[in-house]
C-alpha positions as CSV (number, residue, x, y, z in Angstrom):
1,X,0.0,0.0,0.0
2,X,1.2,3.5,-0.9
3,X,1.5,5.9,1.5
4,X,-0.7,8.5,-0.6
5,X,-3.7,6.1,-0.2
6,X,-3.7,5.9,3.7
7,X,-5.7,9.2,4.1
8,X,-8.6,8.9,6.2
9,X,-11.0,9.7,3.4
10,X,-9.9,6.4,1.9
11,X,-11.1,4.4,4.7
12,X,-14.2,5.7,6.1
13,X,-17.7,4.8,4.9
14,X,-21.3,5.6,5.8
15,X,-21.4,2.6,7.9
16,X,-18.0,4.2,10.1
17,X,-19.9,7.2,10.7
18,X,-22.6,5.9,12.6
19,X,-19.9,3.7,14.6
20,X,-18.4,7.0,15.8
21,X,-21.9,7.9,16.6
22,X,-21.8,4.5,18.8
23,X,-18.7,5.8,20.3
24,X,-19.7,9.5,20.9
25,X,-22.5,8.5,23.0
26,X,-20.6,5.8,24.9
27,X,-17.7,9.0,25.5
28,X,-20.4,11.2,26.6
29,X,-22.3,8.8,28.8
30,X,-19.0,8.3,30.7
31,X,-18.7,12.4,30.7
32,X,-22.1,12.2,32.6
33,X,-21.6,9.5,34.4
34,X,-18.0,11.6,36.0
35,X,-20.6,15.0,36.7
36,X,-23.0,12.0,38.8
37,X,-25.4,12.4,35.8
38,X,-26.5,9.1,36.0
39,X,-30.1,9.1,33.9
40,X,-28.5,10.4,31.2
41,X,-25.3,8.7,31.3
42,X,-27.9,5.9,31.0
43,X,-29.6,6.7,28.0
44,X,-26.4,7.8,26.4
45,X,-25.3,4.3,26.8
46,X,-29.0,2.8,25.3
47,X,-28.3,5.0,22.6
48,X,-25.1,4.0,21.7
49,X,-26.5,0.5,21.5
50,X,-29.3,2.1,19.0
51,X,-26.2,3.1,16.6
52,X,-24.1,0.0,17.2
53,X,-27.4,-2.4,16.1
54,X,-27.5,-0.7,12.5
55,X,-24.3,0.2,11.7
56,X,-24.2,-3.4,10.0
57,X,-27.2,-3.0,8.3
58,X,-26.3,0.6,7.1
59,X,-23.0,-1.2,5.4
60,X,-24.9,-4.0,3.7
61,X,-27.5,-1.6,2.4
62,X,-24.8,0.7,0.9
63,X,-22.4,-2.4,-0.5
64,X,-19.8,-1.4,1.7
65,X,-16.6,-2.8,0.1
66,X,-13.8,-3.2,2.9
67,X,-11.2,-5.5,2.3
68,X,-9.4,-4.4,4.8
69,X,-11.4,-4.4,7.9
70,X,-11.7,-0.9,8.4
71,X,-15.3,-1.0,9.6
72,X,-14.8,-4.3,11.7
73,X,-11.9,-2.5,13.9
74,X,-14.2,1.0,14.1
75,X,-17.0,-1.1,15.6
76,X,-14.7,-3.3,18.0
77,X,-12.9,0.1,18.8
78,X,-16.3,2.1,19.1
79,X,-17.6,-0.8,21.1
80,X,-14.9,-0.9,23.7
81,X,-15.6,2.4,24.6
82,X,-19.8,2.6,24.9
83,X,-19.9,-1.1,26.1
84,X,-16.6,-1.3,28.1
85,X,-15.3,2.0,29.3
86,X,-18.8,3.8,29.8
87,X,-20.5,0.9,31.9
88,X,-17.1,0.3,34.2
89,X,-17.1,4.7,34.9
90,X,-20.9,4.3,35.4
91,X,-20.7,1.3,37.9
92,X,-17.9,3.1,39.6
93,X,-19.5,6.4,40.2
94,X,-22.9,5.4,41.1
95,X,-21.1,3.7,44.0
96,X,-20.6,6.1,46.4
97,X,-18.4,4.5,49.5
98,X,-16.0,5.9,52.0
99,X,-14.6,2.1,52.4
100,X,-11.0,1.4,51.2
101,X,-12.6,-2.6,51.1
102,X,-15.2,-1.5,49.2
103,X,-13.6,0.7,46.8
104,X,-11.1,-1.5,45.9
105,X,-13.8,-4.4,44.8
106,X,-15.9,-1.7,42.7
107,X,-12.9,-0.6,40.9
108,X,-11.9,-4.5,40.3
109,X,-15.2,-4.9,38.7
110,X,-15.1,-2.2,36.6
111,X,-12.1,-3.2,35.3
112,X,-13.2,-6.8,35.0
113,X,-15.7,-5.1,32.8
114,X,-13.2,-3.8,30.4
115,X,-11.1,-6.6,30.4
116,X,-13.4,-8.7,29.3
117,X,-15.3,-6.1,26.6
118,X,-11.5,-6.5,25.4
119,X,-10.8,-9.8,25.2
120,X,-14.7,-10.3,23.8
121,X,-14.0,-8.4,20.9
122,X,-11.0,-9.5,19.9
123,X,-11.9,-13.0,20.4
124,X,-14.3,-11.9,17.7
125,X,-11.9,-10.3,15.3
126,X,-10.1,-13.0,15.3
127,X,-12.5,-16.3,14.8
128,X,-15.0,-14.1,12.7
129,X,-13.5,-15.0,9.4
130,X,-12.9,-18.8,10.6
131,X,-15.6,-20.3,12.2
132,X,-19.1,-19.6,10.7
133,X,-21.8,-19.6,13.5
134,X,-25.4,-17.5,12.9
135,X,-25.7,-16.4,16.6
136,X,-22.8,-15.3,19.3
137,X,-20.4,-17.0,21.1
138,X,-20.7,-15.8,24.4
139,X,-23.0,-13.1,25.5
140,X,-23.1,-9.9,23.5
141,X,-21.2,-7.5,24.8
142,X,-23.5,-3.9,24.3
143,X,-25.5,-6.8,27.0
144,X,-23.6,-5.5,29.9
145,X,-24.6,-1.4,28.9
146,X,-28.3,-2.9,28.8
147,X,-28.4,-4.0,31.5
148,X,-27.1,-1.6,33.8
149,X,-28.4,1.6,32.3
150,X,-32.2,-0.2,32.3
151,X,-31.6,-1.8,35.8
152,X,-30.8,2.2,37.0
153,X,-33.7,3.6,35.1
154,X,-36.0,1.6,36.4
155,X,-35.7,2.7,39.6
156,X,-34.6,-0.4,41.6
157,X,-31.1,0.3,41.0
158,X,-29.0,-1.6,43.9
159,X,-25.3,-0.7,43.9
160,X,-24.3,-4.3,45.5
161,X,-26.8,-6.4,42.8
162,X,-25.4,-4.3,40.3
163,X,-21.9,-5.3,41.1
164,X,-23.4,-8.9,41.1
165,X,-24.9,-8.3,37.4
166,X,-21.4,-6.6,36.3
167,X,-19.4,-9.8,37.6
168,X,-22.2,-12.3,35.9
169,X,-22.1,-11.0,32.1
170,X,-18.4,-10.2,32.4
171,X,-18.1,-13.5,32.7
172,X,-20.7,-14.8,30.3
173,X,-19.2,-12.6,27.6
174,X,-15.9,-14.2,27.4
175,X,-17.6,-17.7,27.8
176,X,-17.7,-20.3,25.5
177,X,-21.9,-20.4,25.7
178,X,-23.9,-20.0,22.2
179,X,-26.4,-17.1,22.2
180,X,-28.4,-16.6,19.0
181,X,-29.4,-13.5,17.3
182,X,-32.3,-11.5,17.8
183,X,-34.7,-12.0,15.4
184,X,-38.2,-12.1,17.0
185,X,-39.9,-9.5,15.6
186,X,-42.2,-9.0,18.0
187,X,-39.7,-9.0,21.0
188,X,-37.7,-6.3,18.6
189,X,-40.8,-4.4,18.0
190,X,-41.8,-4.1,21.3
191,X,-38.2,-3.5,22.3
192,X,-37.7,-0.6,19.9
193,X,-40.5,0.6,21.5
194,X,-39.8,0.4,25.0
195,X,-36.4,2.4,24.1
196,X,-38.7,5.1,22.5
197,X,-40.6,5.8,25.7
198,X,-37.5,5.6,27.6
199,X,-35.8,8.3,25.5
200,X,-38.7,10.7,25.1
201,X,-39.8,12.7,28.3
202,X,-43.0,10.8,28.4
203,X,-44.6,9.8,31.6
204,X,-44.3,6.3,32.1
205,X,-43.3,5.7,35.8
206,X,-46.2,4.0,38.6
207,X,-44.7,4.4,41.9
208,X,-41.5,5.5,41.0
209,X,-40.8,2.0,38.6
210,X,-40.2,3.1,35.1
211,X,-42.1,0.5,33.4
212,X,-40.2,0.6,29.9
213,X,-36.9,0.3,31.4
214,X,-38.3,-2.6,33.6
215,X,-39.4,-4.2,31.0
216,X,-36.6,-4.4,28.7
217,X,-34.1,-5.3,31.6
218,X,-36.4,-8.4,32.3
219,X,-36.2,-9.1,28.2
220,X,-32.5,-8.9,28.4
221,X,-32.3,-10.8,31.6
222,X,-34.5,-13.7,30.6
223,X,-32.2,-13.6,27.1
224,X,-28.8,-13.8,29.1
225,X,-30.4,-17.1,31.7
226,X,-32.8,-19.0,28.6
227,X,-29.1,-19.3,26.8
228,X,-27.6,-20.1,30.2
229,X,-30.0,-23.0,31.4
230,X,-29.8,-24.0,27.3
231,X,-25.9,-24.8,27.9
C-alpha cells in the first residue's frame, strides 16, 4: 500500500460514521456519568446500543466494500468504549463508598468489565473469518450497557446487585456459551418501543418503577439465563 492512499477519506464509509456515533454516545455517557449524571449517562449508553445495532445494516445496504477491515476494527474500537469503558465509569460512580474494602472491589469490577469487553471483541476479530456460526459465542457485549443503564432507570437500582450483574455477564461474555441472534420481531418491536418511551420525556413511571426500562431489563435478563439454562 502506498502511503498517498492511507488518508482517512480512503477508509471511512457511511457505515463508520454511525460507529463514531456509537462511540460519541458511549464518551459522553461516561462524561455524565464523572458529573454524577446518571439518567442520562444511562440513555447515552442505550443510545449508543441504538447506533451499534445498525451500523451493520447501514453497510450492507450501501455495499460497503472493505477488504481491509476498516469498519470491523471501528465497531470493536467504538464498542470498547460505549460497552466497556462507559459501563465500568458508570458502575464506579454510582457507587458512592468511603470504604478502602469497598472501593477496591468496585474498581476490580469495573475493570473486569473492560477486560473482558476487550478480550470479547477480539476474540471476535479474530474467529470471525474462521468459524461460521449464525448467533454469538458468548454473551453480547452492548448486553452488559443494557443492563445496567435499564436496571438504574428503572428505579430499583442496587449498587451491590449491580456489582453482582457486572461480575455475571463479564463473565458470560468471554464464555464459550452460544447465544443466537435476535430475530423475534415482535420481541424487537416491542423492544424498539420500550427504548422510545425511555428516551422521550413521556410519563411512564407508577410508583417511581419506570415500566419501559423494567421491561426491557427483564427481556435482556430472561435472554442472558434462557441461553444459560440451554448450555
Amino acid at each position: 500500500m502506498q502511503i498517498e492512499k492511507t488518508n482517512i477519506q480512503n477508509f471511512l464509509a457511511i457505515s463508520d460514521f454511525v460507529s463514531l456515533l456509537n462511540m460519541s454516545s458511549g464518551f459522553l455517557s461516561i462524561i455524565c456519568s464523572i458529573n454524577h449524571n446518571f439518567e442520562l449517562a444511562a440513555i447515552l449508553m442505550i443510545i449508543a446500543i441504538m447506533f451499534d445495532s445498525i451500523d451493520g445494516w447501514v453497510a450492507r445496504k450501501t455495499n460497503r466494500q472493505d477488504d481491509l477491515g476498516f469498519g470491523k476494527n471501528i465497531d470493536s474500537l467504538s464498542d470498547a468504549i460505549s460497552f466497556g469503558a462507559a459501563p465500568a465509569v458508570f458502575i464506579y460512580t454510582t457507587i458512592n463508598t468511603t470504604s478502602f474494602a469497598l472501593q477496591l472491589i468496585v474498581i476490580l469490577i469495573s475493570l473486569l468489565i473492560v477486560v473482558c469487553g476487550v478480550l470479547r471483541l477480539t476474540r471476535y476479530n479474530v474467529i470471525a473469518d474462521h468459524i461460521k456460526i449464525s448467533g454469538f459465542i458468548g454473551f453480547p457485549i452492548p448486553g452488559i450497557s443494557l443492563v445496567l443503564a435499564t436496571y438504574y432507570l428503572s428505579g430499583l437500582y442496587n449498587s451491590y446487585i449491580a456489582l453482582i450483574l457486572s461480575i455475571i455477564v463479564s463473565l458470560l461474555m468471554v464464555s464459550n456459551i452460544k447465544y443466537p441472534k435476535f430475530s423475534n420481531m415482535p420481541i424487537i418491536t416491542i423492544s424498539c418501543i420500550l427504548i422510545v418511551l425511555i428516551i422521550l420525556p413521556i410519563p411512564t413511571t407508577i410508583y417511581n418503577i419506570n415500566v419501559p426500562a423494567l421491561i426491557l431489563l427483564l427481556f435482556c435478563l430472561y435472554y442472558l439465563i434462557s441461553n444459560l439454562i440451554k448450555k
